[in-house]
C-alpha positions in Angstrom: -2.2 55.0 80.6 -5.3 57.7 81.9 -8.2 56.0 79.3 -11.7 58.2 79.4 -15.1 56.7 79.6 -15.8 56.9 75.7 -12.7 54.6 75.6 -14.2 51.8 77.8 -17.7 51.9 76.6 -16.2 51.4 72.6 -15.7 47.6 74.0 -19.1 45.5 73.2 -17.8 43.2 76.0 -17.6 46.0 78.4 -21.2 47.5 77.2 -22.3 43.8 77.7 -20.7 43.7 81.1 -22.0 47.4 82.3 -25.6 46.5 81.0 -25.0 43.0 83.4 -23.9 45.5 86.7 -26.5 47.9 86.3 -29.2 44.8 87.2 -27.1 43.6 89.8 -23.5 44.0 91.4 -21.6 40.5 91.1 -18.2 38.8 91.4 -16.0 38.2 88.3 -16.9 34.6 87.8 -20.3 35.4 88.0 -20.0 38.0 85.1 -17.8 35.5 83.5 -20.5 33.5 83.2 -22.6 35.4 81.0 -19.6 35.3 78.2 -17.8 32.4 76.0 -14.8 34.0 77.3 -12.1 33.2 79.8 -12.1 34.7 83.2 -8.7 36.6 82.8 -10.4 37.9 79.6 -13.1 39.4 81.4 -10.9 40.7 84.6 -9.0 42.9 82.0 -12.4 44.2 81.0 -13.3 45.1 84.5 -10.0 46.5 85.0 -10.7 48.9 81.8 -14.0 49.7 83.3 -12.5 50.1 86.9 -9.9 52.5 85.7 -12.4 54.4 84.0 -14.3 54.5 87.1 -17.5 53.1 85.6 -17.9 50.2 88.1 -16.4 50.0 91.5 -15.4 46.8 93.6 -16.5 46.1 97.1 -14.7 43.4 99.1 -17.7 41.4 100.9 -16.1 38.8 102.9 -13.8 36.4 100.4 -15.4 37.4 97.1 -14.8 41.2 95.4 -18.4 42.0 93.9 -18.3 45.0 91.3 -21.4 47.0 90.6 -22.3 49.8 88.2 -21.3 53.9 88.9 -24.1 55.5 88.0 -22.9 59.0 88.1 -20.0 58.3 85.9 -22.8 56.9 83.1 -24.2 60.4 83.6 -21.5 61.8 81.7 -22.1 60.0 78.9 -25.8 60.6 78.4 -24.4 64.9 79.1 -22.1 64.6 76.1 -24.9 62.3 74.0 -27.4 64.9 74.9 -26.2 67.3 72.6 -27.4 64.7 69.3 -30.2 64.0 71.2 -32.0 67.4 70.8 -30.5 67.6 67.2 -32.5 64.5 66.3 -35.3 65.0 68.4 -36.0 68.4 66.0 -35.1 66.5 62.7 -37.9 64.0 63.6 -40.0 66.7 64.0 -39.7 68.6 61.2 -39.7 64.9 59.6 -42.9 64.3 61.2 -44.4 67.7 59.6 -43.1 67.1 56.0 -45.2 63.7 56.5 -48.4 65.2 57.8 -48.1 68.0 54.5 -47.6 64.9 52.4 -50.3 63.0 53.6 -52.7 66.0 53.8 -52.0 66.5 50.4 -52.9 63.1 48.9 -56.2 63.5 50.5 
C-alpha cells in the first residue's frame, strides 16, 4: 500500500519520532528510548515514515541510523501554506477591529 506524507505525520508517535531525527539522526533503539513503547512498535513507525520517504536509513558499520528528509517536510509546510496566509490576514484584520475598539473607549 503507496501511503502519502499527510498519512504518516497523522501518527503522534511518528510526529514525536520526526521531531527526535530532525535534532539528530539515530538507530532504532536509540529512538526507542525516548517512548514507553516496544522496539517492534517503533520499527513499524519508522517503516511508515521510511515508506513515506520522510526519514531515510544509513548503514554505518553494524547499526542502521535514520535521520530526518528535509525536503520531503517541505511539502508539507507548501500544502499548509495555503492556511497560513488565510490566517495571517484574519489576524490582521482582527488586529484592526481591536485597535477601532480600543481607540474608541478612549
Amino acid at each position: 500500500m503507496r501511503r502519502d506524507i499527510f498519512q504518516a505525520i497523522a501518527d503522534p508517535t511518528r510526529r514525536s519520532i520526526i521531531a527526535l531525527l530532525a535534532l539528530q539522526a539515530m538507530t532504532p533503539n536509540a529512538i526507542a528510548d525516548n517512548f514507553n513503547t516496544t522496539r517492534q512498535s517503533v520499527s513499524k513507525h519508522l517503516r511508515v515514515l521510511t515508506e513515506c520517504q520522510i526519514v531515510k536509513q544509513e548503514q554505518q558499520g553494524r547499526e542502521i541510523y535514520y535521520s530526518l528528509e528535509i525536503e520531503k517536510m517541505k511539502e508539507v509546510d507548501q500544502w499548509l501554506s495555503q492556511f497560513r496566509k488565510s490566517w495571517e490576514t484574519r489576524f490582521d484584520q482582527l488586529d484592526n477591529v481591536l485597535s477601532i475598539i480600543k481607540e474608541q473607549k478612549k
